[in-house]
C-alpha positions as a Markdown table, in Angstrom:
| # | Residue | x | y | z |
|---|---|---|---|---|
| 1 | Unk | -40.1 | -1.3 | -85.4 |
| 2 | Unk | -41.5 | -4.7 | -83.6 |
| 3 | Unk | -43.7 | -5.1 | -80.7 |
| 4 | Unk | -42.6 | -7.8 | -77.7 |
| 5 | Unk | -45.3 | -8.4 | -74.7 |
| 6 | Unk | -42.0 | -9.5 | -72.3 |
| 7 | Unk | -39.4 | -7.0 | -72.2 |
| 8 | Unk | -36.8 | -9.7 | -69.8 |
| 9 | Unk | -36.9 | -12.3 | -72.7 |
| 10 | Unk | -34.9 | -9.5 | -74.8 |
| 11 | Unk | -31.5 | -8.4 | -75.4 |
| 12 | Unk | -31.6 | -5.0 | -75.9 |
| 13 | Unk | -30.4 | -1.4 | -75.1 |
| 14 | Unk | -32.0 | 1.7 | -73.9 |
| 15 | Unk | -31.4 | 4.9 | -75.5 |
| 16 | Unk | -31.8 | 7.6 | -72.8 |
| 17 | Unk | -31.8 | 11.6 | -73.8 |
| 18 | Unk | -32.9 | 15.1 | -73.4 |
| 19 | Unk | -35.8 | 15.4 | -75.7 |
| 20 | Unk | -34.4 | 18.8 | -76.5 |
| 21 | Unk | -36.6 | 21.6 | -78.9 |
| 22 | Unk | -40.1 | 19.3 | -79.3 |
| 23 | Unk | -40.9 | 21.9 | -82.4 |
| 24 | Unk | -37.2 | 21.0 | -84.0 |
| 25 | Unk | -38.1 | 18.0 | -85.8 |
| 26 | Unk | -36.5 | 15.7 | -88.1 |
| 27 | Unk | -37.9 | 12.6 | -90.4 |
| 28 | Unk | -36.1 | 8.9 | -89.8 |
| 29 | Unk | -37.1 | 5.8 | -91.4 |
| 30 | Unk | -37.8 | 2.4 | -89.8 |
| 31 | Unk | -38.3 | -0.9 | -91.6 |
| 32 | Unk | -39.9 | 1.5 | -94.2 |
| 33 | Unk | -41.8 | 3.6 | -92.5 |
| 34 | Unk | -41.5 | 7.3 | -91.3 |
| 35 | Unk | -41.3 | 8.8 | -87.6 |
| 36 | Unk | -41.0 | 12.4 | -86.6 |
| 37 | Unk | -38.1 | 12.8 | -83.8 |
| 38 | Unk | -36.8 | 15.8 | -82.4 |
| 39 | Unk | -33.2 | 16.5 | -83.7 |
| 40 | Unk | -31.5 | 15.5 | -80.3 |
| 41 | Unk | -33.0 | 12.2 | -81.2 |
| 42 | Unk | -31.9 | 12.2 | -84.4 |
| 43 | Unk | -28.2 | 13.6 | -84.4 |
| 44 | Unk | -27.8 | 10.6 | -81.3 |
| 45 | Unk | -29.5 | 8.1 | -83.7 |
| 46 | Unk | -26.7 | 8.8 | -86.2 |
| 47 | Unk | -24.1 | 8.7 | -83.9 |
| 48 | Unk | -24.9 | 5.3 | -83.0 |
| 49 | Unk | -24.9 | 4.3 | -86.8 |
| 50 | Unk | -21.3 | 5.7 | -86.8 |
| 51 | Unk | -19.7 | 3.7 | -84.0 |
| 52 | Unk | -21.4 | 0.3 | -85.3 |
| 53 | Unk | -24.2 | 0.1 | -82.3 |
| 54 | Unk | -27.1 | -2.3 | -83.8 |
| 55 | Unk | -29.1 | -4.4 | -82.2 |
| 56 | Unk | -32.7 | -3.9 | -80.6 |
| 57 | Unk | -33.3 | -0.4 | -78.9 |
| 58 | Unk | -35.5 | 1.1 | -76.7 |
| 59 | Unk | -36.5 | 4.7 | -77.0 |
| 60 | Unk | -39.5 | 6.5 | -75.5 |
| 61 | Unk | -40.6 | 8.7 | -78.3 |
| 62 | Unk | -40.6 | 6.0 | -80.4 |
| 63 | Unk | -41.7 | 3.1 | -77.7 |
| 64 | Unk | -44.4 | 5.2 | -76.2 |
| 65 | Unk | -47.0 | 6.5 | -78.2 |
| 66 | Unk | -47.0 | 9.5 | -76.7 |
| 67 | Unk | -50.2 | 10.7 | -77.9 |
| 68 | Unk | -52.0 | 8.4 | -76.6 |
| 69 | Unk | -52.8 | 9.3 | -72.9 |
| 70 | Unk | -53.6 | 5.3 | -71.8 |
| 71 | Unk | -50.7 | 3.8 | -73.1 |
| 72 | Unk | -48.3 | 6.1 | -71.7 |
| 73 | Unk | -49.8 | 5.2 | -68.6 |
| 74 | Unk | -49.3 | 1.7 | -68.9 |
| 75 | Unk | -45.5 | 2.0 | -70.3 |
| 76 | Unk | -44.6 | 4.7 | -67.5 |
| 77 | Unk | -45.9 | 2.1 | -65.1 |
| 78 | Unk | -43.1 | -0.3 | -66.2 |
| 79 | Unk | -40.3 | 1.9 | -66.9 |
| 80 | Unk | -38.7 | 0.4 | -63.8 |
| 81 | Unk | -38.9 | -3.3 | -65.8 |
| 82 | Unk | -37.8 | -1.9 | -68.9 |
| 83 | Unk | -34.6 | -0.3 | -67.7 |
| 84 | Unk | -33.6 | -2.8 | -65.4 |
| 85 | Unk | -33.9 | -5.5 | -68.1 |
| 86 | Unk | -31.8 | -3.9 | -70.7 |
| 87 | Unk | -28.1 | -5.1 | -71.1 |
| 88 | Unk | -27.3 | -1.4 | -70.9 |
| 89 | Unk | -28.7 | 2.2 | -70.8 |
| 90 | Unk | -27.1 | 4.2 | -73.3 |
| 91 | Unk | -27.1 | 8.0 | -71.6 |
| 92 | Unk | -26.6 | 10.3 | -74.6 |
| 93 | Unk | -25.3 | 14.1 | -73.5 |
| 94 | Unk | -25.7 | 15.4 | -76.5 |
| 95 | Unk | -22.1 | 17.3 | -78.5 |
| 96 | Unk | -20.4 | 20.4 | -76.9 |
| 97 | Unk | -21.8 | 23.6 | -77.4 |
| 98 | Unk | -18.7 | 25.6 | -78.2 |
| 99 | Unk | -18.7 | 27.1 | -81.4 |
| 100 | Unk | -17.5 | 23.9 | -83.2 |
| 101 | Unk | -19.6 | 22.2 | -85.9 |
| 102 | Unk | -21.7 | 19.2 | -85.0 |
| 103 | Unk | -19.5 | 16.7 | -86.4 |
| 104 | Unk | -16.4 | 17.9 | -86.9 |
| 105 | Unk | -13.3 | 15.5 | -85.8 |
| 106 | Unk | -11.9 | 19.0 | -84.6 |
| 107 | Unk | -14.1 | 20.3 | -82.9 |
| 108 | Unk | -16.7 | 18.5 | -80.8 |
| 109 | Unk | -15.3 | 15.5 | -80.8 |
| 110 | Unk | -12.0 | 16.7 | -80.1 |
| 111 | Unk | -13.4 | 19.1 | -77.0 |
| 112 | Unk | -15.1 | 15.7 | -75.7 |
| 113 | Unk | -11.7 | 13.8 | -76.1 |
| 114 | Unk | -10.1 | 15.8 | -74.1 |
| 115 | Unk | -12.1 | 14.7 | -70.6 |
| 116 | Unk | -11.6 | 10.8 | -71.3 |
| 117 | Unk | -8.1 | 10.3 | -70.1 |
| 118 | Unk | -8.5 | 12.9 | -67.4 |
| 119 | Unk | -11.7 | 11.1 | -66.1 |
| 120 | Unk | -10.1 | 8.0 | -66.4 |
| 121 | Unk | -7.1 | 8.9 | -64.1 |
| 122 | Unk | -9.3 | 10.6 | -61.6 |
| 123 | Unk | -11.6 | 7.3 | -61.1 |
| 124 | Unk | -8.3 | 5.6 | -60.5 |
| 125 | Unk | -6.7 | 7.8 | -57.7 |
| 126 | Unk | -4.6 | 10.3 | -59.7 |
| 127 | Unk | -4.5 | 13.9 | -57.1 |
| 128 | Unk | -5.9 | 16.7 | -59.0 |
| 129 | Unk | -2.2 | 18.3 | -59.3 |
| 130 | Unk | -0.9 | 15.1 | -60.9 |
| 131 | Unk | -2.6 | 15.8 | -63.9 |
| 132 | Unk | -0.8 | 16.6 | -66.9 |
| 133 | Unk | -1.8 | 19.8 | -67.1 |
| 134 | Unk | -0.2 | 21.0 | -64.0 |
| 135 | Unk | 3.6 | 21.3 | -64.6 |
| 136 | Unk | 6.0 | 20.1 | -61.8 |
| 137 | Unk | 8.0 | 22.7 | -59.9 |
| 138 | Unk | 11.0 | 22.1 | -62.3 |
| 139 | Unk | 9.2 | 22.7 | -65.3 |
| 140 | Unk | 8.0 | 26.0 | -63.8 |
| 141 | Unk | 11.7 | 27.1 | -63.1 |
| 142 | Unk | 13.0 | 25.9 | -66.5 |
| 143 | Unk | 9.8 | 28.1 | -68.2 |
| 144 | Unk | 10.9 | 31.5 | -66.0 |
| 145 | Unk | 7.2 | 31.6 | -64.5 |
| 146 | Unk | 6.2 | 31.4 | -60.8 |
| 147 | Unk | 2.6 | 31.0 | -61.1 |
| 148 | Unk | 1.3 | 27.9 | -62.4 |
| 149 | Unk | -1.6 | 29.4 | -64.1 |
| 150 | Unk | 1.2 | 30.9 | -66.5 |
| 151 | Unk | 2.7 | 27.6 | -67.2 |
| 152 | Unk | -0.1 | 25.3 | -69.0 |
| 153 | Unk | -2.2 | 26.3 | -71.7 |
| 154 | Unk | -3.4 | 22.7 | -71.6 |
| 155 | Unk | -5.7 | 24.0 | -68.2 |
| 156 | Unk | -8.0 | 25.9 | -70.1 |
| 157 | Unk | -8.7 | 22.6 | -72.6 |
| 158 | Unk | -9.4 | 20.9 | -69.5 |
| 159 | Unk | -11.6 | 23.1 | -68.0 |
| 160 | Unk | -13.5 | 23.3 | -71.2 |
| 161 | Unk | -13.8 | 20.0 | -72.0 |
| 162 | Unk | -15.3 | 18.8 | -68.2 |
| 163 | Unk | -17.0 | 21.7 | -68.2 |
| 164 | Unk | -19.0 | 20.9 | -71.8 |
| 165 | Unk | -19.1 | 16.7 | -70.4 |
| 166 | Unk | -21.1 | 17.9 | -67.4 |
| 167 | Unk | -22.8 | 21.0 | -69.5 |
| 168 | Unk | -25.6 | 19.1 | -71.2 |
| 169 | Unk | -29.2 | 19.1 | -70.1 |
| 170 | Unk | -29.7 | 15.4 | -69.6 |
| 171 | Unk | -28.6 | 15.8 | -65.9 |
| 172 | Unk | -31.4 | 18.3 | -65.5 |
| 173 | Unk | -34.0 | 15.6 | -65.8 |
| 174 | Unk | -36.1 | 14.4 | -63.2 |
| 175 | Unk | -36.2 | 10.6 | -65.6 |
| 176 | Unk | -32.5 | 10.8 | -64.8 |
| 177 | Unk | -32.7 | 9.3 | -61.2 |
| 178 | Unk | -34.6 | 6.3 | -62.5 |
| 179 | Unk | -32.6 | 5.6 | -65.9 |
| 180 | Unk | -28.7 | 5.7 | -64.1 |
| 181 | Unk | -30.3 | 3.9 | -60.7 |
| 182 | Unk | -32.1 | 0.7 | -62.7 |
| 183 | Unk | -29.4 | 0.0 | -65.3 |
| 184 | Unk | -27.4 | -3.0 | -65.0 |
| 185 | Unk | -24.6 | -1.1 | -66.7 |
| 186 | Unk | -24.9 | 2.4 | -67.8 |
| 187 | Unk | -22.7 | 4.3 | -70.4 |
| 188 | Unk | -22.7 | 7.9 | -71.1 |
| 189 | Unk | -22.5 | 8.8 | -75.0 |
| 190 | Unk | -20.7 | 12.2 | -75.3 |
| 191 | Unk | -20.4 | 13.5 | -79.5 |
| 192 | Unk | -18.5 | 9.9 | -80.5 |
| 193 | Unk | -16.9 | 9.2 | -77.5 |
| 194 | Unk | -18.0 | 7.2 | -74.5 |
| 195 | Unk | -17.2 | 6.7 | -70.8 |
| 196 | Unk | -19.0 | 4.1 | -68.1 |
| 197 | Unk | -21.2 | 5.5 | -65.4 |
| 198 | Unk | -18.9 | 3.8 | -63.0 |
| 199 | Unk | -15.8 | 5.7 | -64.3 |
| 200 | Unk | -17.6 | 8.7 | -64.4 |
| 201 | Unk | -19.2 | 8.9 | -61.0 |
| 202 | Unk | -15.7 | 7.4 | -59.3 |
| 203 | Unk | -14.0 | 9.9 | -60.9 |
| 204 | Unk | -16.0 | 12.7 | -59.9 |
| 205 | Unk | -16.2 | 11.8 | -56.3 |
| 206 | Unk | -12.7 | 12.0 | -55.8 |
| 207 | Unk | -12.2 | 15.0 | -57.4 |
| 208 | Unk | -14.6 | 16.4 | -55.1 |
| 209 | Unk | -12.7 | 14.4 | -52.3 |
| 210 | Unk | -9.3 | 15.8 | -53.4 |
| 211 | Unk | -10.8 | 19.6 | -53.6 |
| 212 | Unk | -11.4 | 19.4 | -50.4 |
| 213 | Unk | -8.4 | 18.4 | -48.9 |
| 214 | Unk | -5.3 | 18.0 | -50.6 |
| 215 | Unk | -5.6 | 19.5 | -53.8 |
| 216 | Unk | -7.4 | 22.8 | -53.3 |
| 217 | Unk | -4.5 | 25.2 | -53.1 |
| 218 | Unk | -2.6 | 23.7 | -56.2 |
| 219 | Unk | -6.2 | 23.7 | -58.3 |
| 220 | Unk | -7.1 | 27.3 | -57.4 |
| 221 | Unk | -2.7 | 28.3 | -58.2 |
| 222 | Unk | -3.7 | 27.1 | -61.5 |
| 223 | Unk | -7.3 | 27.9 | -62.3 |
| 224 | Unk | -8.1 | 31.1 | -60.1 |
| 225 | Unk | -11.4 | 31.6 | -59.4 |
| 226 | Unk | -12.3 | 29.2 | -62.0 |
| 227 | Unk | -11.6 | 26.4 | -59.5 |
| 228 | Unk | -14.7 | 27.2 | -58.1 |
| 229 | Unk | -16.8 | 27.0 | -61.3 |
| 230 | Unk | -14.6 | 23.2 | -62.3 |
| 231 | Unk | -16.1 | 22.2 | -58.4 |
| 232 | Unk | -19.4 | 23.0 | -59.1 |
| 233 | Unk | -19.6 | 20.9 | -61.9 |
| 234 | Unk | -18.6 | 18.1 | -60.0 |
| 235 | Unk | -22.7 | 18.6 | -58.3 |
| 236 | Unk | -24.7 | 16.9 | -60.8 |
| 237 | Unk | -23.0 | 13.3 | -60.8 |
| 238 | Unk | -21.9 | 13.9 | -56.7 |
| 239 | Unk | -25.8 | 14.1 | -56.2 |
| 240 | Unk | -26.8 | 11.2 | -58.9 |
| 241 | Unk | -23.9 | 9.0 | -57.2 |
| 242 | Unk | -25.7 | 9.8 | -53.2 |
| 243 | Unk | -28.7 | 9.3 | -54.8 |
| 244 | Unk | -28.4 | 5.7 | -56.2 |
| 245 | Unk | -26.4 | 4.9 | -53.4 |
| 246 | Unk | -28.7 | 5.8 | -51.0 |
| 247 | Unk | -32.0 | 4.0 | -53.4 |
| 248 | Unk | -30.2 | 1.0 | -52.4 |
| 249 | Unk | -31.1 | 1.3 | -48.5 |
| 250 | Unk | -35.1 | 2.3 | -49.0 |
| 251 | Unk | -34.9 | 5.6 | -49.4 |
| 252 | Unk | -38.1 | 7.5 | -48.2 |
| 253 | Unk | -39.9 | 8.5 | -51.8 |
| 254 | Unk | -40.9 | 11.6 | -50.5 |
| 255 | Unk | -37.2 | 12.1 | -49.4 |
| 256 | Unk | -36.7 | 12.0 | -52.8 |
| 257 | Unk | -39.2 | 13.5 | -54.4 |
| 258 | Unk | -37.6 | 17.1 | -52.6 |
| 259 | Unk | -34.1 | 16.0 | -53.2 |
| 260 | Unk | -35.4 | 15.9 | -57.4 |
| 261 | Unk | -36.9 | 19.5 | -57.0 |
| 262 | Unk | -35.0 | 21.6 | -59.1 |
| 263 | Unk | -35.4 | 19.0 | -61.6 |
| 264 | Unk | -36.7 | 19.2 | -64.9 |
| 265 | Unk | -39.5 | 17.2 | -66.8 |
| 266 | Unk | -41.1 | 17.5 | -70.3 |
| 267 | Unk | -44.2 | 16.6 | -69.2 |
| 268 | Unk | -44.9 | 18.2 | -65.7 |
| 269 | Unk | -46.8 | 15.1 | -64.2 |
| 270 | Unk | -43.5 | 12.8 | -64.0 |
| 271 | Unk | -42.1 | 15.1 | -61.8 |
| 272 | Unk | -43.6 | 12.2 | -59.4 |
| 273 | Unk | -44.4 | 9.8 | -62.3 |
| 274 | Unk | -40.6 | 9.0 | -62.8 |
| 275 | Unk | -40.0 | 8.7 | -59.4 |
| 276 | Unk | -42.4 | 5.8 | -57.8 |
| 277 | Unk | -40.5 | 3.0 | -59.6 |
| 278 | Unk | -37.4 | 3.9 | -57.2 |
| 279 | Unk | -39.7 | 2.5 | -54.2 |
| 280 | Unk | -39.0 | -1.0 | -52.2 |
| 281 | Unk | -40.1 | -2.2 | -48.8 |
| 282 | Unk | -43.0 | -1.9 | -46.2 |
| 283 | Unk | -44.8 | 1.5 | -46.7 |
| 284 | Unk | -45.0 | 1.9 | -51.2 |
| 285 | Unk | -47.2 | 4.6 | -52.5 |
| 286 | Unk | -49.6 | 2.8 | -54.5 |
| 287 | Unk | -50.2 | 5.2 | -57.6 |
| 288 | Unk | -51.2 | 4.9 | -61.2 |
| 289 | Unk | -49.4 | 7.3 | -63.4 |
| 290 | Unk | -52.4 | 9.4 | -65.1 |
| 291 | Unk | -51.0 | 12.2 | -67.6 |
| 292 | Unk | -55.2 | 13.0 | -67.8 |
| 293 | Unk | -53.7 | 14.8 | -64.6 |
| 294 | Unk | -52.1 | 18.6 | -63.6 |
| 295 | Unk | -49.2 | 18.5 | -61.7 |
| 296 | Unk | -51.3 | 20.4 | -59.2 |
| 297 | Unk | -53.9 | 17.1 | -58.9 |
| 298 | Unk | -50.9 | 14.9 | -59.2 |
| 299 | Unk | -49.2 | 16.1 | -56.1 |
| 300 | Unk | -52.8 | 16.2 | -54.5 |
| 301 | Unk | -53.0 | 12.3 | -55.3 |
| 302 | Unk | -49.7 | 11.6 | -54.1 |
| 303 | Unk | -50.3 | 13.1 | -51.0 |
| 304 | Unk | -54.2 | 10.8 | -50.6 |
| 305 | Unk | -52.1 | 7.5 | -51.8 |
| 306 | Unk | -49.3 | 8.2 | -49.3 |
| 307 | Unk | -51.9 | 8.7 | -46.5 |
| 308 | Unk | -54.0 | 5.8 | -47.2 |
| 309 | Unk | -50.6 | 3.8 | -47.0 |
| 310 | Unk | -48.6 | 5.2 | -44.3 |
| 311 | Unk | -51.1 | 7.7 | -42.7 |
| 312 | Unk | -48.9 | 10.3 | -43.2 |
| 313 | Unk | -50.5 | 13.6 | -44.5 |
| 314 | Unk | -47.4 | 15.4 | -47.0 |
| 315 | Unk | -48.7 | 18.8 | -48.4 |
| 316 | Unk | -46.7 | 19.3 | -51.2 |
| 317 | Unk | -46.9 | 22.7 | -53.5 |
| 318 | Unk | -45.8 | 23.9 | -56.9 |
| 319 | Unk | -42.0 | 24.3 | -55.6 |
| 320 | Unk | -42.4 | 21.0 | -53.6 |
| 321 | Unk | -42.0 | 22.8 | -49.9 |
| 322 | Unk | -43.4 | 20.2 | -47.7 |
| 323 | Unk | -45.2 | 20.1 | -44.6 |
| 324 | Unk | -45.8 | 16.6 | -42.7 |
| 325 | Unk | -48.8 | 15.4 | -40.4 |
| 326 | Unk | -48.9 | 12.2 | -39.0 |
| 327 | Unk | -52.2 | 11.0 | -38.1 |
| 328 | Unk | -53.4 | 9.2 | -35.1 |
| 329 | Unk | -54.9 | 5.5 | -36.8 |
């Protein structure tokens, strides 16, 4: 564990996760001495060990004392620096939850396999019904079925595996928007196996391009109703992938502050915390994080900083429904 005053001078990675169970803990040891971590933490850590990853690392829980209210003020306040100064983010999802053990070659790791070359081929073009697992017509005939739901078993590994990729709880976060929009290069970290942000998000998008055009009637021949379920999953990086986009062109902050609703944060507070980093141009709310705060008074602060700025008046409540004044100057 070392301390550096100028993040930029560095060549390191961030290590970005759901904190998981804060009550499951487990004991690691740095440069001899010992740090409690909750076990998403740790069961990432190892990973990391396992594929060869060294180097310097930046992790919040262990970055950020987190007990101590002024310094997390300080560190939130330059979160934006951190990530954008990182050779890469490091986005771990955590290991399937299907029944499998956490390391078994067999199980999770095989389950997470099974998305790669799929993703891969979708980010490049491939229609949904040139994926392996839909047979051609021929093969159909040649098998004596006339549905293609009874000709692949393979569609119900596929389903699974997408379905445990896009599964995990790190795309619940509201830290999310801020860690996949600063990176320079971002790489999700899935059991042991790995696929870019870029490859990712293109390959989402034009599934959900495809499902709404060409490729519908031949997904829903094979999957049923379950086609519906395989398109919803597609949501979480379709809105990440608008959202970054769309960060690029000034987004109004309070735009996005209801756009990050539904999502989720450990500490209540950086439900707007994580968010004022994403702001650029004329019109910035000036705030200081403060976790001395509720997320009542935070949203009440919000609303005086954006005011004093812009002279707009934004009532924001507990769900985040908005109301908004403007105000003679």
């Amino acid at each position: 564990m070392k301390t550096y005053a100028h993040v930029e001078r560095l060549t390191y990675r961030c290590l970005v996760y759901a904190w998981g169970d804060t009550k499951d803990l487990r004991m690691i040891t740095i440069n001899g001495g010992v740090y409690e971590v909750t076990n998403s933490l740790h069961i990432a850590l190892r990973r990391l060990r396992e594929r060869g990853i060294n180097g310097l690392l930046w992790i919040d829980a262990l970055c950020i004392d987190q007990s101590n209210e002024a310094e997390k003020t300080t560190q939130v306040s330059l979160m934006g620096d951190t990530f954008s100064a990182a050779v890469m983010v490091l986005m771990w999802l955590g290991t399937p939850r299907t029944g499998f053990s956490d390391g078994g070659v067999l199980g999770a790791d095989k389950v997470a396999f099974n998305a790669v070359p799929i993703l891969h081929a979708l980010a490049g073009g491939v229609h949904v019904h040139e994926l392996p697992c839909f047979p051609s017509r021929s093969q159909r005939q040649q098998l004596g079925v006339c549905r293609d739901r009874d000709a692949s078993e393979d569609w119900s590994r596929v389903f699974q595996s997408r379905r445990a990729w896009m599964s995990s709880s790190w795309f619940t976060r509201t830290w999310t928007i801020q860690e996949v929009t600063k990176a320079r290069r971002a790489v999700f970290l899935f059991g042991s196996r790995q696929i870019s942000w870029d490859i990712m998000a293109s390959a989402w998008r034009h599934f959900a391009q495809h499902m709404q055009s060409c490729c519908s009637e031949s997904v829903y021949r094979l999957a049923g109703t379950k086609s519906r379920t395989l398109s919803a999953l597609a949501v979480p990086m379709i809105d990440l992938w608008n959202l970054k986009r769309s960060l690029k062109h000034e987004q109004d902050i309070v735009d996005v502050l209801i756009q990050c609703n539904a999502k989720a944060a450990s500490d209540p507070p950086d439900k707007v915390f994580a968010l004022l980093a994403l702001q650029a141009g004329p019109g910035m709310v000036k705030m200081v994080p403060d976790y001395r705060m509720s997320l009542q008074d935070t949203f009440v602060a919000f609303a005086r900083s954006l005011n004093a700025t812009r002279g707009i008046l934004v009532t924001l409540g507990l769900d985040l429904e908005q109301r908004v004044v403007h105000l003679s100057s």
